[in-house]
N, C-alpha and C positions, 0 to 999 in steps of 0.2 A: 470502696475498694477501687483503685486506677483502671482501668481498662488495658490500661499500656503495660501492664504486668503482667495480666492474663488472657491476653492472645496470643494465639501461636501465630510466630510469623513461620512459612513456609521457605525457609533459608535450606532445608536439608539438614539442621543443626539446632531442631525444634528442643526443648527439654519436655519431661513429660508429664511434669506437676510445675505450678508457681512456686516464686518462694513463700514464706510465710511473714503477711503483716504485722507484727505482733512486738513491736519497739514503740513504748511509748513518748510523750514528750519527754516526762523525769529522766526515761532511759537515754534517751538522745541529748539533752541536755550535759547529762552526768558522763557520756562516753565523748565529749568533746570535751571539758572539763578535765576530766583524766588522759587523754592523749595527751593534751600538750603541756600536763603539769606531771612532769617526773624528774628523771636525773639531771636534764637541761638548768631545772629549778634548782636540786636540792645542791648539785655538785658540779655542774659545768657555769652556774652561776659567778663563783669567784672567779674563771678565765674571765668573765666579761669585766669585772670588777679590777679585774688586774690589766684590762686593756685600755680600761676611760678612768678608774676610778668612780667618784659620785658622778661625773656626765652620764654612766652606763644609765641613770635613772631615764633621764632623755631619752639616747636612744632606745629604750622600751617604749618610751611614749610615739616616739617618730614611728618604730615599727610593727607596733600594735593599734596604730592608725592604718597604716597599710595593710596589715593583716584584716581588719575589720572588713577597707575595702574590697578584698581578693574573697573575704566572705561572703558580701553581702553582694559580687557577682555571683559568686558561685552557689546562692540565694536564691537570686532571679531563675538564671537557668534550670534549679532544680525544681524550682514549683512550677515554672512552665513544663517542663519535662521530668518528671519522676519515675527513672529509670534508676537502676542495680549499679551502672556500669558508671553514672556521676561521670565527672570530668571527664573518663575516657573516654566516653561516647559523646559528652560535647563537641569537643575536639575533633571528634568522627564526623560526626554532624557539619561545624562550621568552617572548621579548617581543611577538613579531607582527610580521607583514611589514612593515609601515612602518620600525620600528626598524630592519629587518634594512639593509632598501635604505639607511638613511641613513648606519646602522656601515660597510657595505660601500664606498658611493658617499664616505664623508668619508676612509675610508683610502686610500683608488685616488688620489684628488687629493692626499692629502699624499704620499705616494710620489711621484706628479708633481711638486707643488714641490721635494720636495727633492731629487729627481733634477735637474730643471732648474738649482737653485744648484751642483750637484756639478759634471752639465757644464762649467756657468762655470767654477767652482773649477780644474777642471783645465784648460782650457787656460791660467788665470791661471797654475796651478804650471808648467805645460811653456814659459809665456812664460818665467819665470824661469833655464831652459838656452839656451832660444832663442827669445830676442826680437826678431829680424827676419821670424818666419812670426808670420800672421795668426791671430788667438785662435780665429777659427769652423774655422781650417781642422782645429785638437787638435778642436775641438767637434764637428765633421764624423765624425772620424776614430773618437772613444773610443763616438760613438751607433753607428754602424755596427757598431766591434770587439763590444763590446756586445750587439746583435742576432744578431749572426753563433753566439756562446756561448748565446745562449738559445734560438736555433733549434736547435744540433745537438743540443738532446735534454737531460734535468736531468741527467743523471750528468754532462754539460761543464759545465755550469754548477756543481755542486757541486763539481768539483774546482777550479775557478777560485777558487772564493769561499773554498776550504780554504787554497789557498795565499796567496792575497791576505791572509785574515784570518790567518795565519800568519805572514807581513812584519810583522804590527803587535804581536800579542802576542810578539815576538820581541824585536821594536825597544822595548818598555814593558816589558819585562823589563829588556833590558839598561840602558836609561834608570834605575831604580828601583834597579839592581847598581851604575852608574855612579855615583847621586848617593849612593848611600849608602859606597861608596868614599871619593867628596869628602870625606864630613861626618867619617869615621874619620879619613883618612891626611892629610887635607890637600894636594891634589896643586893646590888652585888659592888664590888672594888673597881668602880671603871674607871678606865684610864683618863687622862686629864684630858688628851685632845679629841674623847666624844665626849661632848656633854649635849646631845639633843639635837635640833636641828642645826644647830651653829657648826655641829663638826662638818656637815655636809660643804661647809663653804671655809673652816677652818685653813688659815695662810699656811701654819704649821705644817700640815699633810697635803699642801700645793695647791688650797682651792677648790672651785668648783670643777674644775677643768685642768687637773694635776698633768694630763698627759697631751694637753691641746688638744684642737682637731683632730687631728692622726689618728689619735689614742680613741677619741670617739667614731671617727669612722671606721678602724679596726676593730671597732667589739661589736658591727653590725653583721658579722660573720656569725657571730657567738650568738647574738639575738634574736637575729631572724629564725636560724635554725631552732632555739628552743621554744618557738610557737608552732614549729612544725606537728605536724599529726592532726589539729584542728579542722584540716578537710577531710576528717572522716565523715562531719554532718551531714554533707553531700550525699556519703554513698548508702547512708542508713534511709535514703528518702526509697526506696526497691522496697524497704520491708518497714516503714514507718505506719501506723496505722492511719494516721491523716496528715498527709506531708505537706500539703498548704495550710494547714495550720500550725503545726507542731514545726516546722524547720524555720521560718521566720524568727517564730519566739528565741528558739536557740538560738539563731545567727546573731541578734539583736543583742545576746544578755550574757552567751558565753565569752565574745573577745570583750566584750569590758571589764566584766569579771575574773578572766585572765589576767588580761593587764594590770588591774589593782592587785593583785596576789604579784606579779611579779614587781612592780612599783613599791607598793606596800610592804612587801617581807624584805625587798634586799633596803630599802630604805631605814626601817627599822635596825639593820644589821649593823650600815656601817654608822647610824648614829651611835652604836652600842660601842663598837671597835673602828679604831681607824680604818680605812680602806686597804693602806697600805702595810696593816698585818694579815691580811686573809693571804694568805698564800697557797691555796689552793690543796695543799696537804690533808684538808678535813673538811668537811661542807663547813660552808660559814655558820649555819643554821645550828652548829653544835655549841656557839656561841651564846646564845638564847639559853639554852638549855643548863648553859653551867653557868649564865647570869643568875640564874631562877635557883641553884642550888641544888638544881635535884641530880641527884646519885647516879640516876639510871638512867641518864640522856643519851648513851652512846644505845643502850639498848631499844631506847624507844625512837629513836632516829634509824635506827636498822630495820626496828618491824615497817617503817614508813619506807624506807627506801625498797625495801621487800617486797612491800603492798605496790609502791610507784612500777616496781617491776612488771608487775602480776599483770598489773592493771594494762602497761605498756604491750607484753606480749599477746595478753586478750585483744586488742584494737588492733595490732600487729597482722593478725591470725586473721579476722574476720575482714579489716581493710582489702588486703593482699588479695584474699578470694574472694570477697563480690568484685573487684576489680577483674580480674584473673575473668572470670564467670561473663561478665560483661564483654570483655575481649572476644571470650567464645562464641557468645552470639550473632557478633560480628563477623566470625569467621578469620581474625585472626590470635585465637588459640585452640588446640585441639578441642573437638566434639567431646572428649568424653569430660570437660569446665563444665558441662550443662547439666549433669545428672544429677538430678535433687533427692533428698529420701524421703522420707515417709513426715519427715517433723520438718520438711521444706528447708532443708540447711543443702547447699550445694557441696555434696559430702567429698569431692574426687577435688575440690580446691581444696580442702582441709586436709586431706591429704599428702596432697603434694605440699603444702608447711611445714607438715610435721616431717617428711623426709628432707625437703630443705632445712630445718633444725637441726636435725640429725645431724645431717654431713657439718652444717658451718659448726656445730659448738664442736664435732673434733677435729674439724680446719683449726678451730680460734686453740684446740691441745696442743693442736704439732705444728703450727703456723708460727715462726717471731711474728713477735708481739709485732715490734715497729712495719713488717708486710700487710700485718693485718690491719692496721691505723689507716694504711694507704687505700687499702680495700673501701675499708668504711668510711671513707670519706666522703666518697660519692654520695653519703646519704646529704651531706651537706647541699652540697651541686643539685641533687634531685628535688630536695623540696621546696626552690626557688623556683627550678625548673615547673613542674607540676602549677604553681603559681602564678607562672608568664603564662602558662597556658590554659590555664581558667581565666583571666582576665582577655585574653588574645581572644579565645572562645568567646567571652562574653559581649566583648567589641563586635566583632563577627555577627551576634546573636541580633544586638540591636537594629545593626546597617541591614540585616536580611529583613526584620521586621519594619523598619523604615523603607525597603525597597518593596514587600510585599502586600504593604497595608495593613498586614497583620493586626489584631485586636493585641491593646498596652499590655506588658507584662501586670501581676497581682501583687507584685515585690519587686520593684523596679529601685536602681542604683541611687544614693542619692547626689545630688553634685553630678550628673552626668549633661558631659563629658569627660569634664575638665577634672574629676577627681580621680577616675578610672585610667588617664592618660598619666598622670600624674603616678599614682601608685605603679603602672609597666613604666616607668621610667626610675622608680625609685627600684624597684625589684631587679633591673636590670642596671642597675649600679650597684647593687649587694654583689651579682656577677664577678663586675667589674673588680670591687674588693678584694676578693676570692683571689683574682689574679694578682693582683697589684702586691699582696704581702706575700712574704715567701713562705711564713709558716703555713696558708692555709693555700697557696698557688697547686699545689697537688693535688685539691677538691675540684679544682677546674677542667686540669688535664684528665684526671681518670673519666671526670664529668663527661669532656668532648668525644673521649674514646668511646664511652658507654656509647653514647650519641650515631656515633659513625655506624659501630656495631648492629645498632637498634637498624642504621636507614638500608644497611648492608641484608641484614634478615629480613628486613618489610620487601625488601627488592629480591631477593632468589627466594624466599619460604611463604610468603604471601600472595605478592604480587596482585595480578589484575584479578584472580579467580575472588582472591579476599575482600579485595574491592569494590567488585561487583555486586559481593554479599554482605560486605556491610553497606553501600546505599540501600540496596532494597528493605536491610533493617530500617534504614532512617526513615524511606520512604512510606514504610508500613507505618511506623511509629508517627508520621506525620497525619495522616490520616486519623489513627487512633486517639492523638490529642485531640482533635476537633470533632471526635464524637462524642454522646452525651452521657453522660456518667448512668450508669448501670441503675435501675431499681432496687429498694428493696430486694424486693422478691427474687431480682435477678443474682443478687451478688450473695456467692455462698458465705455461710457462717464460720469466721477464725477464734476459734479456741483462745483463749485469752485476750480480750481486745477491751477489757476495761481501759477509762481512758482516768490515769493520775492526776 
């Protein structure tokens, strides 16, 4: 067990139990797996499709290289330091408390938007069996279920999100076995301009590159964001039971395995169907489904989008508040972030989800639709953001270690420099994107204002008192790394700590 989890720093804003260790690798591996494979995958997939056509393949490959890289910083830093707070307290640490609070406070809010759409989302999927119960009453029901798993403690919560996220890479396997069946045997009427990989470059449907450049650099808006959520790894190292061993493996095996599930299934897709009939009216993926002939593909693509839900608001719920909890330690989120209960779940962040859920799914009742789009846009803006600033953090990380002598990191970047310089410059032209076209230029603005707002509240509701008490965190915590890991005999016994 870390030591940097169970000491009390004397901040005045001590908590009065640790959390609890008790996330294994499977579980850590499966709850990054499932964050960033859900509705991005199943249904916002055809926007990207309809932005590049078959280019959108590439741009997966281009931004799930970057993604890897903003990984496998956010890697380093966390087996150097395996704290709750992840990225927000990097940032606290290399950049300065201001940064810290804004990484922290801008991730906590997109988990809330995107929580909020998911709720919807689901009572939409469950109207779809049963459309005479009312949409808030599913919305009622999956906050509650919800709370209920992240109160009894992380190891329920891990094993929820193992099997959830186990439903979908099961289901995207077989989808990918499925269509690539189709493309062999022929078991369904495909149209003449897929037959296999040729359609992907078919002159008929415009080539490889129907939409030019343009068309591929506009669907890095679409892309980048549906790998969003995969920094959760980060924040599960507070309660991982061996986070130098078990966060590496993940880092290493989840973005590739990502990326072939998203490579892999939309590829299969539009060999099956041209590109330019996905029109975004139905997941592409329902394609497959009624290649294959079975009957009851709209049903079994719902319990999937259902599960993809389930799975997204679990990660949602749990991201938000160790984030949220970390902020607290620092002193810029109220004291009562730190109270933990009895099964080591920081219960008063969970709380405050569940009443943020509350309100947004009946903002999302009585809100137009099109005010609410605007809103959640920001999540877009945010998960770049959160990504400049792990890598910003990580740059930081090294030069301090370079200037202090420090001993090497144990998971050091690979290609460093010149790969890490490369990736903040690729992340800050996804930005640029954002602004550039008009349909998504509204991710940027609401993005800057978030921004402003955040440096506005770090300066009148933080300020110097918070400041002062997040370095003395850092400061404690600095120390703490460099002493020597606990005995035996010293480090008390966690209930559940088989290792998978």
């Amino acid at each position: 067990m870390n030591t940097v989890e169970n000491t009390a720093i004397d901040t005045g804003a001590t908590r009065k139990r640790p959390l609890a260790r008790a996330l294994t690798a499977r579980h850590i591996r499966f709850m990054a797996l499932g964050s960033a494979i859900g509705t991005g995958l199943f249904y916002g997939s055809s926007a990207a499709i309809q932005a590049a056509g078959p280019a959108v393949l590439l741009a997966y490959m281009i931004a799930g290289a970057a993604v890897f890289m903003v990984m496998r910083a956010l890697g380093e830093m966390t087996v150097r330091h395996p704290v709750t707070g992840s990225f927000g307290q990097f940032a606290n640490r290399y950049l300065g408390a201001r940064w810290g609070f804004i990484t922290g406070w801008t991730y906590a809010f997109e988990m809330v938007v995107v929580a909020i759409a998911d709720v919807t989302a689901f009572g939409v999927y469950m109207g779809f069996w049963y459309p005479d119960v009312a949409r808030w009453v599913w919305i009622v029901a999956v906050i509650l279920f919800i709370a209920a798993i992240n109160l009894l403690g992380v190891r329920a919560f891990g094993e929820l999100e193992f099997w959830l996220a186990l439903v979908k890479v099961t289901a995207i396997i077989a989808m990918i076995a499925g269509g690539i069946a189709i493309i062999i045997f022929g078991f369904s009427n495909q149209s003449p301009d897929a037959s296999g990989i040729g359609a992907l470059f078919n002159p008929a449907t415009g080539g490889f590159f129907p939409m030019g450049i343009e068309g591929l650099i506009a669907s890095f808006a679409i892309v980048v964001f549906a790998f969003g959520g995969i920094e959760i790894i980060g924040i599960t190292a507070g309660e991982a039971q061996d986070p130098k061993r078990v966060i590496p493996k993940a880092i290493n095996s989840v973005p590739l395995r990502i990326l072939l599930f998203y490579v892999g299934a939309l590829a299969v897709i539009m060999m099956l169907a041209p590109w330019n009939t996905i029109t975004g009216d139905a997941s592409p993926f329902v394609s497959i489904f009624d290649g294959l002939g079975i009957p009851a593909a709209p049903h079994i693509l719902n319990f999937v989008v259902i599960t993809a839900a389930l799975s997204a608001i679990n990660s949602d719920v749990f991201g938000a508040g160790r984030i949220i909890f970390g902020l607290a330690e620092q002193g810029q989120a109220p004291r009562v972030f730190l109270r933990v209960s009895r099964n080591g779940v920081p219960w008063a962040t969970v709380a405050l989800m569940v009443a943020a859920l509350s309100v947004g799914a009946w903002m999302n009742a009585v809100i137009p639709e099109d005010v609410f789009l605007v809103i959640a846009s920001i999540a877009t803006f945010a998960t770049v953001w959160v990504w400049i600033m792990i890598v910003c953090s990580h740059i930081a990380m090294k030069r301090d270690i370079a200037r202090g002598g420090r001993s090497a990191s144990e998971f050091p970047v690979p290609l460093w420099p010149y790969a890490s310089w490369a990736t903040l410059g690729f992340l800050v032209f996804v930005l640029g994107v954002l602004g550039w076209f008009e349909n998504t230029r509204v991710a940027l603005v609401v993005g800057a204002v978030w921004l402003v707002l955040l440096l506005l509240a770090y300066q009148f509701a933080v300020g110097a008192a918070g400041k002062r008490r997040a370095d003395l965190v850092d400061e404690t915590r600095a120390l703490e790394v460099q002493a020597p890991e606990p005995t035996p005999e010293q480090t008390p016994e966690v209930k559940g700590t088989s290792r998978d």
